[in-house]
N, C-alpha and C positions, 0 to 999 in steps of 0.2 A: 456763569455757574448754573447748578441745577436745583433744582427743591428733593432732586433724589441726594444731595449730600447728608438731608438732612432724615429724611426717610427712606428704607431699605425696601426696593422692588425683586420680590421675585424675579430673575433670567435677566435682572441687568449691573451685575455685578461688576463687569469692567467697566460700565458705563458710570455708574455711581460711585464705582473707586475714584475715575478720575477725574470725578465732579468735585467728590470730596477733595481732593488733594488741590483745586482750582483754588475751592472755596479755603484750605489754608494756606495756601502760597497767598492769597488778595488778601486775610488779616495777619500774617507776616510782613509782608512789603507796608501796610496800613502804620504799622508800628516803626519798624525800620524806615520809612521813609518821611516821619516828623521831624525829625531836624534839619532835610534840604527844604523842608514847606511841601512836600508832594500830597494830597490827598489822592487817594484809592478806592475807585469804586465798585462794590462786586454787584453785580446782577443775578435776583436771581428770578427768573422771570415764569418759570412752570410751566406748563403746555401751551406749545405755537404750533398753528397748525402749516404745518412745513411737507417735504413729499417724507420724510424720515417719521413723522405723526400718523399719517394716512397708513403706514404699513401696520399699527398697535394693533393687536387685538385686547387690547383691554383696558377700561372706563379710563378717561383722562378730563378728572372734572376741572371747570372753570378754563377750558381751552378756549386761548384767544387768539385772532386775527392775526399776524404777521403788522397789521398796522396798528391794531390794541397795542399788543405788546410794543410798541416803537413808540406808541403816543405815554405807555406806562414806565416807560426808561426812560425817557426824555423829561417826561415830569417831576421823577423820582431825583434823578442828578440835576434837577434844576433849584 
């Protein structure tokens, strides 16, 4: 998922629509999916710096590592 589901950017409207629509499809299935035992887990991890990052022209606070962020999922679903 994105942290834009949860806050609205400026010029990235399809992006954030279909962030949001991630982020309810993962607490739909979350719910739907307690009676086989499945837990579901959504990610949502806010700026990585990736080559899709480096094009931004604008503030992306708290941007982490490609391996922050790996080390902050791993610990999160741990």
């Amino acid at each position: 998922g994105s942290a834009s589901a949860y806050v609205p950017f400026a010029r990235a409207e399809a992006y954030g629509s279909s962030k949001a629509a991630i982020h309810y499809l993962m607490k739909t299935l979350q719910i739907s999916l307690v009676p086989q035992d499945i837990s579901v887990s959504l990610v949502v991890p806010g700026f990585v710096e990736t080559p899709m990052t480096k094009q931004n022209d604008f503030p992306m606070p708290f941007i982490q590592t490609p391996k922050q962020a790996s080390q902050a999922i791993r610990d999160g679903i741990a």
